[in-house]
N, CA, C and O of each residue as an XYZ file, in Angstrom:
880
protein
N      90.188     46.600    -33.776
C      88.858     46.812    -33.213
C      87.770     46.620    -34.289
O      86.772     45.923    -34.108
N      88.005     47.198    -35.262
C      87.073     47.049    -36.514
C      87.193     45.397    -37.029
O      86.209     44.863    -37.540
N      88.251     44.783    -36.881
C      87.670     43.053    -37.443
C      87.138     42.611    -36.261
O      86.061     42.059    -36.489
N      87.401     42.611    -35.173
C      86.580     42.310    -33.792
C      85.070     42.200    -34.210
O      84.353     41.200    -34.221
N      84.702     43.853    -34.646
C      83.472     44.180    -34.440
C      82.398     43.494    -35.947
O      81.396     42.778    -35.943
N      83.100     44.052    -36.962
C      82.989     42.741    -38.203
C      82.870     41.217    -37.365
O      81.703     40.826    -37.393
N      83.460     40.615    -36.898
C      83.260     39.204    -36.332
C      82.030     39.013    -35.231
O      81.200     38.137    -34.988
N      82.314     40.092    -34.793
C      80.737     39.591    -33.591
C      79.547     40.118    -34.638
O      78.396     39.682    -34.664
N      79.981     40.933    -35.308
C      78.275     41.290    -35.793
C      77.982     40.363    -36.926
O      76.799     40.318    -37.264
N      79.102     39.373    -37.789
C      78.720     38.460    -38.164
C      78.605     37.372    -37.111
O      77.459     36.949    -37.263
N      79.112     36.767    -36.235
C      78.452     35.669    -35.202
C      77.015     35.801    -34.944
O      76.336     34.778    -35.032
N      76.250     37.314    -34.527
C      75.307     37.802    -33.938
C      74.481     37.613    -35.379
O      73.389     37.279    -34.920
N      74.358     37.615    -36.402
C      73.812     37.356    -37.636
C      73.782     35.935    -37.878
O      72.711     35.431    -38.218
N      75.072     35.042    -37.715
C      74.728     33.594    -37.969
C      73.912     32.942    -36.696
O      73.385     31.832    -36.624
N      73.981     34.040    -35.674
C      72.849     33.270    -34.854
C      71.280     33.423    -35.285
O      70.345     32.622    -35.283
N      71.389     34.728    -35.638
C      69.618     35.137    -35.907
C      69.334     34.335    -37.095
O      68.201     33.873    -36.965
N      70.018     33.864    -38.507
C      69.868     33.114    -39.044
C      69.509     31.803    -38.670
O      68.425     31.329    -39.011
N      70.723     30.882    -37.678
C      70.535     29.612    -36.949
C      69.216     29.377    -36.269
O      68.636     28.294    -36.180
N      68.790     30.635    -35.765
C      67.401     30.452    -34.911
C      66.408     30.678    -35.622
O      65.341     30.162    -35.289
N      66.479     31.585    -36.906
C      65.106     31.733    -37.778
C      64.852     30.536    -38.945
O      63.851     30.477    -39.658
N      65.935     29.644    -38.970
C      65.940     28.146    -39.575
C      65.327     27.420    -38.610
O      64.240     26.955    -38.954
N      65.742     27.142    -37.342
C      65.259     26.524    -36.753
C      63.517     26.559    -36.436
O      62.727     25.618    -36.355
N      63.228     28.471    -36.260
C      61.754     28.265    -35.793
C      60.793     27.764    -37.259
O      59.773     27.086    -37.383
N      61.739     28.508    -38.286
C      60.760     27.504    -39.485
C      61.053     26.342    -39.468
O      59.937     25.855    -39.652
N      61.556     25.716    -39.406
C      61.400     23.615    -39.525
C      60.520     23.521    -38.442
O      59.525     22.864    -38.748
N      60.514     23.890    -37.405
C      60.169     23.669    -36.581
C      58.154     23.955    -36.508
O      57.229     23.259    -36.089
N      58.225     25.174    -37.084
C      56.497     25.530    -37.357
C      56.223     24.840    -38.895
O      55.025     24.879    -39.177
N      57.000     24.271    -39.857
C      56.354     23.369    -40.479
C      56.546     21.583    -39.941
O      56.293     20.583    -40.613
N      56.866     21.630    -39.079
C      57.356     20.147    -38.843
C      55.314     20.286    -37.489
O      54.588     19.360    -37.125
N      55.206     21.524    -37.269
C      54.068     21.147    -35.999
C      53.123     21.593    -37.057
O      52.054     21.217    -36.577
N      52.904     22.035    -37.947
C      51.845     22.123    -39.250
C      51.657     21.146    -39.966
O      50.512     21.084    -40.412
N      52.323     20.360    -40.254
C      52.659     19.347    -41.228
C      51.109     18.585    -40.975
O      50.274     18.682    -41.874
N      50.840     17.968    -39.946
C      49.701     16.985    -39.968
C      48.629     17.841    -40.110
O      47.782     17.299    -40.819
N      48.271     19.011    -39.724
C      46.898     20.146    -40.174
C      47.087     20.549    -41.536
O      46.266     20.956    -42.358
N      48.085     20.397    -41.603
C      48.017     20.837    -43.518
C      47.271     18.934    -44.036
O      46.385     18.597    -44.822
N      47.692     18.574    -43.616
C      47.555     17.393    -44.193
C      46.154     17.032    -44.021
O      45.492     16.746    -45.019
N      45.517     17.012    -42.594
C      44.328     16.983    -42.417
C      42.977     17.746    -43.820
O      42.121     17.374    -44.623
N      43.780     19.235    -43.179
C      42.903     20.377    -44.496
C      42.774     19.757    -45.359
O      41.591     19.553    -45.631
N      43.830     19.081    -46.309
C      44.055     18.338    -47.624
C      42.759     17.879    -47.727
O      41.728     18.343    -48.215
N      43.106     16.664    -47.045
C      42.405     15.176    -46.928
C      40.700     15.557    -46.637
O      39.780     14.756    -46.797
N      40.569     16.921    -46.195
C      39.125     17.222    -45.940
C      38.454     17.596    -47.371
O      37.564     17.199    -48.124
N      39.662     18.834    -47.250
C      39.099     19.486    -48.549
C      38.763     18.220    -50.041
O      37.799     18.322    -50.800
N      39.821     17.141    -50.121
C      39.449     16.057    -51.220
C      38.350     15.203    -50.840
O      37.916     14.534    -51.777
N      37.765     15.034    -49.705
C      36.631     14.194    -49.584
C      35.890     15.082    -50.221
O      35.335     14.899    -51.305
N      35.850     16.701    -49.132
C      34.418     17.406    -49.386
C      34.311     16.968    -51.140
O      33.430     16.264    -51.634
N      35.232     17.477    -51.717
C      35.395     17.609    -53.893
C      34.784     16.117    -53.998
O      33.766     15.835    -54.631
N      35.549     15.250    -53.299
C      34.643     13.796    -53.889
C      33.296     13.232    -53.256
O      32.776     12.203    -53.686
N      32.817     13.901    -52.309
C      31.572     13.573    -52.046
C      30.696     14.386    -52.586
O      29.518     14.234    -52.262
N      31.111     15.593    -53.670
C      30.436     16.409    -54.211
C      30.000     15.609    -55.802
O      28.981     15.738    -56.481
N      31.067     14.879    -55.994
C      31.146     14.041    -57.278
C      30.611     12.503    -57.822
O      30.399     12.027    -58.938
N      30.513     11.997    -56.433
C      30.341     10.708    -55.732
C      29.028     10.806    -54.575
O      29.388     10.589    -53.418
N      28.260     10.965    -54.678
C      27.609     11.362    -53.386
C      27.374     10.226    -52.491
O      27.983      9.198    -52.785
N      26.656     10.202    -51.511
C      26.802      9.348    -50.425
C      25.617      8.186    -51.282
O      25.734      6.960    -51.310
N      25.010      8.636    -51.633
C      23.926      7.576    -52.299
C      24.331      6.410    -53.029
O      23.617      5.415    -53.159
N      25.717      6.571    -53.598
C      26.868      5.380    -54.516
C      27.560      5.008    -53.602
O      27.906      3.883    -53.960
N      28.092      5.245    -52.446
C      28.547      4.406    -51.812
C      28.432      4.212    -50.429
O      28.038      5.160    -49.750
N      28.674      3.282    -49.965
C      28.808      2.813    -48.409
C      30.513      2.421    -48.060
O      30.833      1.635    -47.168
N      31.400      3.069    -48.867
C      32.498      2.580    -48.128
C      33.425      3.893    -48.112
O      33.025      4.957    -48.587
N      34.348      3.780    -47.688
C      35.282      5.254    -46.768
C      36.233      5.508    -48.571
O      37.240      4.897    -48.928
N      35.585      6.419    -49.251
C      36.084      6.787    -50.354
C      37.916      6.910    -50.415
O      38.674      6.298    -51.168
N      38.249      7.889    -49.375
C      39.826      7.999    -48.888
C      40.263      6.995    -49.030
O      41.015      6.911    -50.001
N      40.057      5.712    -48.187
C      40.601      4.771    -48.121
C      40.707      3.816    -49.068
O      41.717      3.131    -49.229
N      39.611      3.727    -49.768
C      39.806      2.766    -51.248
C      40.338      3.633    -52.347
O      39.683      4.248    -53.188
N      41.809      3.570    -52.178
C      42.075      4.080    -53.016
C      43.534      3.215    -53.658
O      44.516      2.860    -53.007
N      43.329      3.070    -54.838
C      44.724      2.868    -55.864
C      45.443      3.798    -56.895
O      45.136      4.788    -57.560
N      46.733      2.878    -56.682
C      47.533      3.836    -57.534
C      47.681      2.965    -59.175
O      47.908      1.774    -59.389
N      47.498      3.868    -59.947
C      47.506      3.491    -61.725
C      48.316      4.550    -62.345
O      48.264      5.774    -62.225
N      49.215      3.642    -63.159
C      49.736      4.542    -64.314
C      49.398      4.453    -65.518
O      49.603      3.305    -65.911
N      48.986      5.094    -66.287
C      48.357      5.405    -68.152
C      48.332      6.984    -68.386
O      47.736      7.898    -67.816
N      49.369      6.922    -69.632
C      49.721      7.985    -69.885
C      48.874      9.234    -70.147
O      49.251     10.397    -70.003
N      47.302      8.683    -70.680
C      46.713      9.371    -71.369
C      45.546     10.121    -69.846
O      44.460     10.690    -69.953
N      46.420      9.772    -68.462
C      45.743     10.658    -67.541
C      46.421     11.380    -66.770
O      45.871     12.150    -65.982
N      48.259     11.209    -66.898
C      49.285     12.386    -66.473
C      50.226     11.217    -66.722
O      50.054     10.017    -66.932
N      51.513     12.185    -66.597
C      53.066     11.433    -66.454
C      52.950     10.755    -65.195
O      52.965      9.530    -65.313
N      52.837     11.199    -64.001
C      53.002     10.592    -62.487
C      51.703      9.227    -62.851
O      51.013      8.769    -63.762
N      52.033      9.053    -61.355
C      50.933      7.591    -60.359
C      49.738      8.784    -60.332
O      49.697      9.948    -59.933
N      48.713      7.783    -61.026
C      47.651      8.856    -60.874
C      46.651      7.779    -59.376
O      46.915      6.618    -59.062
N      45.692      8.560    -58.831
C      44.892      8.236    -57.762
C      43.731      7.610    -58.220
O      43.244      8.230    -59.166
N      43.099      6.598    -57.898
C      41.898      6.069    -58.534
C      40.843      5.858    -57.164
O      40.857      4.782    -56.567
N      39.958      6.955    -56.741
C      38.905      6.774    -55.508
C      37.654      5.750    -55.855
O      36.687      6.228    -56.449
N      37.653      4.514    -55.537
C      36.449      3.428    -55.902
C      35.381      3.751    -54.487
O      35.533      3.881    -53.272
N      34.344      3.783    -55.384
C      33.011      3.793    -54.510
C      32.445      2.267    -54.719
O      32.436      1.621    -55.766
N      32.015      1.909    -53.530
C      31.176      0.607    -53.547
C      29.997      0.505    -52.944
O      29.850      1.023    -51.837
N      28.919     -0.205    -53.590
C      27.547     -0.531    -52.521
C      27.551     -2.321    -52.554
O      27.562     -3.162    -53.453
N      27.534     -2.357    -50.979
C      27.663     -3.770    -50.733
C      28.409     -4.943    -51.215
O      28.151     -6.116    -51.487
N      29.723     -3.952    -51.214
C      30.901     -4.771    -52.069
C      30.790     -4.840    -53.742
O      31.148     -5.775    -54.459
N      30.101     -3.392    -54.200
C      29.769     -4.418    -55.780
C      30.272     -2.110    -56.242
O      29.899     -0.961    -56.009
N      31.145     -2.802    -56.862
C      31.445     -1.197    -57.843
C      30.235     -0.206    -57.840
O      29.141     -0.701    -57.569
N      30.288      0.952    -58.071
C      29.026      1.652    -58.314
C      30.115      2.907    -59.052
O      29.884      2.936    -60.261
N      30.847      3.587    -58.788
C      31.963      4.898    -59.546
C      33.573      4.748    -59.099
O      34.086      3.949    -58.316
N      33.977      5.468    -59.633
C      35.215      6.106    -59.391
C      35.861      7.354    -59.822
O      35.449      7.915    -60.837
N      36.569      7.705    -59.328
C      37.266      9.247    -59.244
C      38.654      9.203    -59.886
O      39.346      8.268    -59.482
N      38.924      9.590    -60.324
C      40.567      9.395    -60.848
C      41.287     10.664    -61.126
O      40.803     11.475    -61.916
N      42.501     10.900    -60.476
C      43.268     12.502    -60.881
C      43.389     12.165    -62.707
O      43.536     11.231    -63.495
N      43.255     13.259    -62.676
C      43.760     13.093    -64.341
C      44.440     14.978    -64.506
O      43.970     15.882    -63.815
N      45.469     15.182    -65.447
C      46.075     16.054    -65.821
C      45.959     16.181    -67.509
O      46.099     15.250    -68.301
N      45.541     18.192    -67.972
C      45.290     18.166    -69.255
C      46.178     18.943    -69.135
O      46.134     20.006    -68.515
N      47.717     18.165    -70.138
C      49.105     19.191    -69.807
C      48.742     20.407    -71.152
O      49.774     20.868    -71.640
N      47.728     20.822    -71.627
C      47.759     21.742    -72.775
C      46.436     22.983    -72.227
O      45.518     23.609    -72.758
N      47.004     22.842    -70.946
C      45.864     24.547    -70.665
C      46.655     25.760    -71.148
O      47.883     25.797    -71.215
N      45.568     27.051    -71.579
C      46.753     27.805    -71.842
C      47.591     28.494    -70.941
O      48.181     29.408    -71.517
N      47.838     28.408    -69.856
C      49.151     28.947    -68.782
C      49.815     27.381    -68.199
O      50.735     27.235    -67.395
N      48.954     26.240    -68.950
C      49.950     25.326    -68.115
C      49.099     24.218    -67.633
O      47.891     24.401    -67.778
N      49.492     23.055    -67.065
C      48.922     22.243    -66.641
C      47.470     22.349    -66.232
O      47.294     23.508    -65.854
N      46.452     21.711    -66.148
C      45.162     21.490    -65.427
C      44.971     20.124    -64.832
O      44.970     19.044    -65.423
N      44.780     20.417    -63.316
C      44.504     19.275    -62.705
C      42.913     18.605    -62.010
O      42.197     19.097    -61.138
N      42.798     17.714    -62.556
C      41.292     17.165    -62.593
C      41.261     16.516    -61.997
O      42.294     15.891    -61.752
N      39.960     16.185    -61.295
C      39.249     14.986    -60.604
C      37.623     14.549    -61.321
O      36.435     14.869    -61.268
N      38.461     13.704    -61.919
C      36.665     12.982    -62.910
C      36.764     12.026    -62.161
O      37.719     11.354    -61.770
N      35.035     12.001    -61.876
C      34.088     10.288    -61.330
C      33.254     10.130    -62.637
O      32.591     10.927    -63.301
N      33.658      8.239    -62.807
C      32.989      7.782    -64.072
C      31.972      7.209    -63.102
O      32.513      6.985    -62.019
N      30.768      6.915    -63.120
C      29.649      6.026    -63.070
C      30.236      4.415    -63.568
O      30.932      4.556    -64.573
N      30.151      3.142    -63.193
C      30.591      1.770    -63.645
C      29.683      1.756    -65.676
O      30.105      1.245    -66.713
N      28.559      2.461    -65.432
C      27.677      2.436    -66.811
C      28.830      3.153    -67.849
O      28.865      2.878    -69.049
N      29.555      3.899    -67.345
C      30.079      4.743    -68.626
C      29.713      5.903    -68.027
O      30.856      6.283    -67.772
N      29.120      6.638    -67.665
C      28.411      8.051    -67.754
C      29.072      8.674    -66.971
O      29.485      8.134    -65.945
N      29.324      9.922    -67.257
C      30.247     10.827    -66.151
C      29.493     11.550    -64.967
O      28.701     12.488    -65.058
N      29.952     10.855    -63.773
C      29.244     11.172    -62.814
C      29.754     12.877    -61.953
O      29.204     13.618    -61.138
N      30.638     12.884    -62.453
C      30.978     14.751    -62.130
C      32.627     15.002    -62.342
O      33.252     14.025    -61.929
N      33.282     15.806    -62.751
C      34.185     16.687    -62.893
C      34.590     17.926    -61.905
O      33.726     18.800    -61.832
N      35.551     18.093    -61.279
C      36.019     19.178    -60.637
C      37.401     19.411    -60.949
O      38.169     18.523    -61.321
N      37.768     20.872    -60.761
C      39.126     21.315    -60.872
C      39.863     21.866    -59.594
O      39.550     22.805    -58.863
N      41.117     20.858    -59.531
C      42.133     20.812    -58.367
C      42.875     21.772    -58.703
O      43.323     22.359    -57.718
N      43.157     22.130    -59.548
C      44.214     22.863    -59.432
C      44.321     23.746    -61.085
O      43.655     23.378    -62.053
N      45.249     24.891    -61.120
C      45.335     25.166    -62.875
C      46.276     26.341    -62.217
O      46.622     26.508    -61.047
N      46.602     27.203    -63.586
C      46.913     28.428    -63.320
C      46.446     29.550    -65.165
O      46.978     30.395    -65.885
N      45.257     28.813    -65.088
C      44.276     29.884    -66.073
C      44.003     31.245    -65.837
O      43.707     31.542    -64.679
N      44.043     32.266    -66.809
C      43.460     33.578    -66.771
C      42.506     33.768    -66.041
O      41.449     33.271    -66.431
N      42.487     34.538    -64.732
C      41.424     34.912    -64.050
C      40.673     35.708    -64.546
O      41.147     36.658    -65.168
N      39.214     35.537    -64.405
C      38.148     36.139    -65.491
C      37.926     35.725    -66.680
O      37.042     36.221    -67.378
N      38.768     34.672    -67.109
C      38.459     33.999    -68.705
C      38.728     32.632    -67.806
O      37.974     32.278    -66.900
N      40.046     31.851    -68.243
C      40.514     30.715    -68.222
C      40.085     29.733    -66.756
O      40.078     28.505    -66.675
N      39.765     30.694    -65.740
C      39.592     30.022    -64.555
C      38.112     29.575    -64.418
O      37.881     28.711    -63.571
N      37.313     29.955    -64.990
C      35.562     29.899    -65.105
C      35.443     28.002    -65.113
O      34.373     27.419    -64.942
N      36.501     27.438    -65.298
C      36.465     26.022    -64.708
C      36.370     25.430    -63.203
O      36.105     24.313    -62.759
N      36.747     26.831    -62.543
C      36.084     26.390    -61.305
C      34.718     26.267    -61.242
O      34.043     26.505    -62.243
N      34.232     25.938    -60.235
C      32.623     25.749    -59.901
C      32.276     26.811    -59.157
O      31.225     27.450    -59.217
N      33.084     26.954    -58.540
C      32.919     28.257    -57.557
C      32.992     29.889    -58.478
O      32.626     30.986    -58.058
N      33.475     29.613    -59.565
C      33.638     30.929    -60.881
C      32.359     30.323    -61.877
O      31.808     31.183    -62.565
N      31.968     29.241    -61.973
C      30.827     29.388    -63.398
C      30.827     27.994    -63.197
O      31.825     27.385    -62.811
N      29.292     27.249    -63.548
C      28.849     25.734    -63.571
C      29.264     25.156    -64.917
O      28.588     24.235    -65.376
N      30.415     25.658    -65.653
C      30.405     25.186    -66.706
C      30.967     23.569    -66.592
O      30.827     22.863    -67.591
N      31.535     23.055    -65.502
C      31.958     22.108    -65.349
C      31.127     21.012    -65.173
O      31.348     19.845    -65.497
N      29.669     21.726    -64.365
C      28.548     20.317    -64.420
C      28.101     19.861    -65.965
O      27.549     18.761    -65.992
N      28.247     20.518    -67.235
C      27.649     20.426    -68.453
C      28.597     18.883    -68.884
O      28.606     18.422    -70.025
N      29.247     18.343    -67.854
C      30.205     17.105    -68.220
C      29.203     16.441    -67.624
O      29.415     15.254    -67.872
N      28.387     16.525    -67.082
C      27.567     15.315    -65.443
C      26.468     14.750    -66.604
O      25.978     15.495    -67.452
N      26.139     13.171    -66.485
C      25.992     12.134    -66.931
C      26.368     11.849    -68.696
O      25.582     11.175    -69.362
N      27.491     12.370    -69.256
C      27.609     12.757    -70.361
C      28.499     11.224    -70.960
O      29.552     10.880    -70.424
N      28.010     10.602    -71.872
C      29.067      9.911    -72.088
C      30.012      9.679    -73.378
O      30.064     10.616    -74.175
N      30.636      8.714    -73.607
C      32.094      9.188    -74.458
C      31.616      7.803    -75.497
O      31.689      6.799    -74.788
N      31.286      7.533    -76.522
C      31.263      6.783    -77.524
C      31.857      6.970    -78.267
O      31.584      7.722    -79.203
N      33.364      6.063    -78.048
C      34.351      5.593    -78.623
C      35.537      6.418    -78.884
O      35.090      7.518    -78.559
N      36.546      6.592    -79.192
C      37.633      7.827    -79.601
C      36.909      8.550    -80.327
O      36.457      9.638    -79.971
N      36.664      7.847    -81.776
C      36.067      8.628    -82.315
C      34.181      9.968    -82.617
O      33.467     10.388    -83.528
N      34.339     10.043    -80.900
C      33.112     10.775    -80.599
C      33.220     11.866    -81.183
O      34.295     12.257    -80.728
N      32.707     13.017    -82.200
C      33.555     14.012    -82.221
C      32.569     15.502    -81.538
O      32.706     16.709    -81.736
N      31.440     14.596    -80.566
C      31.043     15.730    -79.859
C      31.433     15.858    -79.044
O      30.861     16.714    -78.369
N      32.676     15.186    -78.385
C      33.407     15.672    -77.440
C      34.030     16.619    -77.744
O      35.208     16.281    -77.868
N      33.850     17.934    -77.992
C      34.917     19.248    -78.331
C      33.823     20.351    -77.691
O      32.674     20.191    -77.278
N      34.701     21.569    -77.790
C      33.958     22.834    -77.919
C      33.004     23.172    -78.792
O      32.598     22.138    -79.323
N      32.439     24.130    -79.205
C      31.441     24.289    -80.175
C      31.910     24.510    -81.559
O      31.540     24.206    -82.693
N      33.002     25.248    -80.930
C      34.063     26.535    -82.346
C      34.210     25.455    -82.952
O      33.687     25.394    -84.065
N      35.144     23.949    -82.317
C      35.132     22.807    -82.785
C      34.286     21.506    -83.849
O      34.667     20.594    -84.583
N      33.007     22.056    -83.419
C      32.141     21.225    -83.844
C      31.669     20.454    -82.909
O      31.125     19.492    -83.452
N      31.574     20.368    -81.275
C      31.673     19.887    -80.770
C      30.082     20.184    -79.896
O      29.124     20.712    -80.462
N      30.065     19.779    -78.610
C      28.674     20.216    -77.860
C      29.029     20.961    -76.226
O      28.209     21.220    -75.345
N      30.565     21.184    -76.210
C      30.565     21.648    -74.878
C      31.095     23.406    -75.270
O      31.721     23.720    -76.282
N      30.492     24.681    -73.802
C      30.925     25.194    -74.468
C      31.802     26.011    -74.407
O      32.534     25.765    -73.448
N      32.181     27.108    -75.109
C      33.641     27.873    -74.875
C      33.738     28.923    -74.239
O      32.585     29.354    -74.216
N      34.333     29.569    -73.742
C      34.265     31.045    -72.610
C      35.008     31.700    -73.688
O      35.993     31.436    -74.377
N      33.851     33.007    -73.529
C      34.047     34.297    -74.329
C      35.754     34.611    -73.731
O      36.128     34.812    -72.576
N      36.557     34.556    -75.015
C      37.991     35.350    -75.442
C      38.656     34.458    -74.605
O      39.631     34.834    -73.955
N      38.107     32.971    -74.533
C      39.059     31.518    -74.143
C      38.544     30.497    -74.254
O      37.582     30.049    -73.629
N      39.416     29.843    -75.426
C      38.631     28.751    -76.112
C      39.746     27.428    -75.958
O      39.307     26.288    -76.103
N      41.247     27.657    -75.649
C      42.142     26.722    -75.097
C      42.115     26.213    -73.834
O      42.649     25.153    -73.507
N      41.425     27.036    -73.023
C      41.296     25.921    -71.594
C      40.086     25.293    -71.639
O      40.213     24.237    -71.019
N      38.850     25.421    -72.106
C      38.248     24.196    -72.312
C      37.914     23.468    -72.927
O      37.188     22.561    -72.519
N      38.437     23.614    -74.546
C      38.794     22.791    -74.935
C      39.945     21.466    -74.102
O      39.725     20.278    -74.338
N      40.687     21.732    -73.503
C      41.921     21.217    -72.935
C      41.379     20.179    -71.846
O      41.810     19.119    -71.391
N      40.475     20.801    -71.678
C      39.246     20.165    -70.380
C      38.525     19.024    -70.836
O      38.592     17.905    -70.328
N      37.790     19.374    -71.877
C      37.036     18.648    -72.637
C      38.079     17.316    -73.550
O      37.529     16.220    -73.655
N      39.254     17.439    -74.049
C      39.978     16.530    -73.979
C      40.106     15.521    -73.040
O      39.553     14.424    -73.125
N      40.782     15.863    -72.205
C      41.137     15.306    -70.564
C      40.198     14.485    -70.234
O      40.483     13.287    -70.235
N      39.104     14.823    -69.937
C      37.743     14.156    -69.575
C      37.179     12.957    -70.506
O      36.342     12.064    -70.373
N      38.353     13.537    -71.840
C      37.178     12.126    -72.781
C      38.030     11.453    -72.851
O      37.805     10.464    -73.549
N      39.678     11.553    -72.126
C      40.500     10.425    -72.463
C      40.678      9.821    -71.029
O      41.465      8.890    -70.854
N      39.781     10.473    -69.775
C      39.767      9.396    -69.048
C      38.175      8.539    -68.777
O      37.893      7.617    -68.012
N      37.500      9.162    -69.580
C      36.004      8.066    -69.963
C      36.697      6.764    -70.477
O      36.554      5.597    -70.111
N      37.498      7.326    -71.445
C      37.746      5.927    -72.733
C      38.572      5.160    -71.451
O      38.028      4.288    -70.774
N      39.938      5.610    -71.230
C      40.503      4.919    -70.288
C      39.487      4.364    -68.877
O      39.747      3.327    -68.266
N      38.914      4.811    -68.708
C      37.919      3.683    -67.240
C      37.646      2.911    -67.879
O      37.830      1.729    -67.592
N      37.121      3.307    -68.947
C      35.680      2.174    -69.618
C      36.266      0.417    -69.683
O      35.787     -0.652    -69.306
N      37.821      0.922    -70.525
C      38.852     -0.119    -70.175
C      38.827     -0.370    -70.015
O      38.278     -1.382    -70.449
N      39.535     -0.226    -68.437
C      40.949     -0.135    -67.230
C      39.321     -0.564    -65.927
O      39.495     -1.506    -65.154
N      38.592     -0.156    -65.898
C      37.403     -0.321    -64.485
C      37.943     -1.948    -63.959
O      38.871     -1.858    -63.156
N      37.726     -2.692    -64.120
C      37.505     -3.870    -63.886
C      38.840     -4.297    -63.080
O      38.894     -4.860    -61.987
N      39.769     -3.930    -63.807
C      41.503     -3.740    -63.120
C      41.116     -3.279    -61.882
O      40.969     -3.873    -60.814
N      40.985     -2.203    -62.172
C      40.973     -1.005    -61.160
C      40.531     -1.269    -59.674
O      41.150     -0.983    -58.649
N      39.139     -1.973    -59.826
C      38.688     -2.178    -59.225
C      38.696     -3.413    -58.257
O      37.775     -3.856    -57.572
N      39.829     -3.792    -58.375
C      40.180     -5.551    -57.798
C      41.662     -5.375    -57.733
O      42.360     -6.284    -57.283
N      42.289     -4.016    -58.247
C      43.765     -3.326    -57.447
C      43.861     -2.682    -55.961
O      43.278     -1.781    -55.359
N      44.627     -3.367    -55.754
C      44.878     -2.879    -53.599
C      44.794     -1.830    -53.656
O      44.834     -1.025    -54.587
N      44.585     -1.709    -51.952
C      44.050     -0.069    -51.922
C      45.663      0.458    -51.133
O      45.891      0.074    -49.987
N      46.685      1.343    -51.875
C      47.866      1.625    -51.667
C      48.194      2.570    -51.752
O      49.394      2.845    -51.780
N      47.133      3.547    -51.833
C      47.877      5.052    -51.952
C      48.298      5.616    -50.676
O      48.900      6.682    -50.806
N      48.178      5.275    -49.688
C      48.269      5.408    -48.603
C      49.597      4.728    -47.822
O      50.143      5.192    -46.821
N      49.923      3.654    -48.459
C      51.181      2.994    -47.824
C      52.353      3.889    -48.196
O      52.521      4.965    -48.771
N      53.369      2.585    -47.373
C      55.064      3.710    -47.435
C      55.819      3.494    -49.314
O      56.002      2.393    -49.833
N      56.008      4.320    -49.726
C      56.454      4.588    -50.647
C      56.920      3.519    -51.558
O      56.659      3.154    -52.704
N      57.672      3.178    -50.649
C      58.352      1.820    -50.949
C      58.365      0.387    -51.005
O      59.256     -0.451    -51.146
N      56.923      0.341    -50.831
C      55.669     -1.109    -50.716
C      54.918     -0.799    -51.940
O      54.424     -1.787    -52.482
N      54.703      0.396    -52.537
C      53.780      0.344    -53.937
C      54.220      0.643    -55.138
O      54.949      1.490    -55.653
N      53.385     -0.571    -55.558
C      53.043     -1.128    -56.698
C      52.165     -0.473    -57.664
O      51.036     -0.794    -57.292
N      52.028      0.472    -58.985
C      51.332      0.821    -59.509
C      50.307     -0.363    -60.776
O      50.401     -1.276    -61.596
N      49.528      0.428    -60.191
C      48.399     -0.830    -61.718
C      48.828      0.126    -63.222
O      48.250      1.171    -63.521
N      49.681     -0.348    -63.842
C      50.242      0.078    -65.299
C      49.155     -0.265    -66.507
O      48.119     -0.921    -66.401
N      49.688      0.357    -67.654
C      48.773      0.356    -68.589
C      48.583     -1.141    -69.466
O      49.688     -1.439    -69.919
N      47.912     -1.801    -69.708
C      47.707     -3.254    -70.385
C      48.967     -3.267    -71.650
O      48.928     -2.420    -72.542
N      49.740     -4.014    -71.616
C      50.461     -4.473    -73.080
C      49.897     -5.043    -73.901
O      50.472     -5.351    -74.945
């Protein structure tokens, strides 16, 4: 009687399991496209904040390519081209500063075609809240002090913090995440300043099936 009852009350368990697998695949399989939507909203709203409607006339989302160069993450990074009347005007590019202090920082810089940095936002991090996170916009404007700023040559050396010698500046009792920031940003100035011209005459593929794209790689 006792293995009987052991056996149904495990059957009666691999069912409640079988069915609580099922209703989750099932409520992320009917989420899947609203998550995706949210995404895709939430990255316009960030790039029309960066890009404004005044630089371009074409569907930012959609012009988009994929590029690899090391000096803006390991992965396919995203490159958003703005155009007026078919003729360049900015672009947006993910870029990653793998030396924050808890860890990765994930960026979205728009260069201006002139060179000049047309705005900076932060996608993502996992910085000290109350120190390290003040890179949001929504925590402190320290991120607009990048907006029309530009990068003359590697060897700029006012691209740093202050402690540095530099002109951007540092958050009281955290001086590794923006510094880390301020890196990031000047190694994807140098890299557009480049790479633009590529960039900008590379298919728009971030969007296709996996297995049709082609990344625009770094020049040999």
């Amino acid at each position: 009687m006792i293995l009987k009852s052991m056996q149904r009350n495990g059957l009666i368990l691999a069912g409640f399991a079988v069915i609580a697998t099922f209703l989750v695949v099932m409520t992320s399989l009917l989420t899947e496209d609203e998550i995706e939507r949210q995404q895709q909203q939430e990255l316009l709203r960030v790039l029309n904040q960066i890009i404004p409607a005044s630089k371009h006339d074409n569907d930012l989302y959609d012009s988009c390519t994929l590029i690899s160069h090391p000096d803006l993450g390991v992965q396919p990074r995203r490159v958003y081209r703005a155009l007026v009347d078919g003729q360049p005007t900015a672009a947006a590019m993910e870029v990653t500063a793998p030396n924050g202090y808890s860890g990765a920082i994930h960026l979205l810089v728009a260069m201006n075609v002139d060179g000049s940095v047309a705005g900076v936002r932060t996608l993502q991090h996992q910085e000290t809240p109350g120190l390290g996170d003040k890179i949001e916009l929504r925590k402190n404007n320290w991120i607009l002090s990048f907006n029309g700023q530009r990068v003359n040559g590697t060897d700029d050396t006012r691209w740093a913090v202050k402690r540095d010698g530099g002109m951007f500046d540092q958050f009281t009792g955290a001086t590794i995440t923006p510094r880390a920031v301020v890196q990031a940003v000047k190694r994807a100035a140098i890299v557009f300043e480049k790479e633009q011209q590529v960039w900008f005459t590379a298919p728009a593929n971030c969007h296709a099936p996996a297995d049709t794209i082609d990344t625009v790689g770094e020049p040999q």
